[in-house]
N, C-alpha and C positions, 0 to 999 in steps of 0.2 A: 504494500500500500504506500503511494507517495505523500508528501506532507500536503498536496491540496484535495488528493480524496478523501485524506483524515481528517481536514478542516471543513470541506464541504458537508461531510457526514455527521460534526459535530453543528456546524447551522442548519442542520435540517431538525437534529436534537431537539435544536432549543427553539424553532418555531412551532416543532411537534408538543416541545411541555416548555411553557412560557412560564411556569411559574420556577427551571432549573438555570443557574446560570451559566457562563460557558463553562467556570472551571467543574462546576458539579455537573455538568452534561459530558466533557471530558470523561468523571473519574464514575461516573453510571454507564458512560459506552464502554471505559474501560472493564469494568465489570461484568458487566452482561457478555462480551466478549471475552472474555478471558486475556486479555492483554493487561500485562503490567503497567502500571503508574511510569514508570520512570521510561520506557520506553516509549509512551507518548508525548512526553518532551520533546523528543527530537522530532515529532510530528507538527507540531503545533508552526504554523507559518508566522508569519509578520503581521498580518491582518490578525488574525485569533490574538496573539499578544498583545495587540493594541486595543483588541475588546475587553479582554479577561484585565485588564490594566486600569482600560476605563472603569469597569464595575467594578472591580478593586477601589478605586479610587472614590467614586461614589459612596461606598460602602464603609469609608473611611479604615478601609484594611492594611492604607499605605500609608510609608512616613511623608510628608511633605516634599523633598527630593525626589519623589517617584509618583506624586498626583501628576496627572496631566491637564495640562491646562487648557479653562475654556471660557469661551465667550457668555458674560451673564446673558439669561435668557428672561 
């Protein structure tokens, strides 16, 4: 599996269960498939990182050096 079928397969996840976020839609594909955690690291693209980063960040799960930043709405 390449790292954009792995990341395609985890946004279809999370539009299929809207209340998982990427990282827990991640570590429930990982699961139901039997794939290790740590090997889906190397899977995850640039896009998935910047999402799981954002919600991160949203969620206040990051130190300030690593919120991303955004436009007030």
């Amino acid at each position: 599996m390449t790292s954009k079928e792995f990341s395609l397969l985890i946004e279809k996840v999370v539009k299929e269960k809207p209340d998982l976020t990427y990282m827990e839609a991640i570590l429930w594909y990982c699961e139901e498939n039997d794939i290790e955690v740590e090997s889906a690291g190397k899977m995850i693209t640039k896009s998935l990182k910047e999402k799981i980063t954002l919600q991160a960040s949203e969620a206040k799960l990051l130190k300030e050096e690593h919120s991303v930043a955004r436009l007030p709405v």
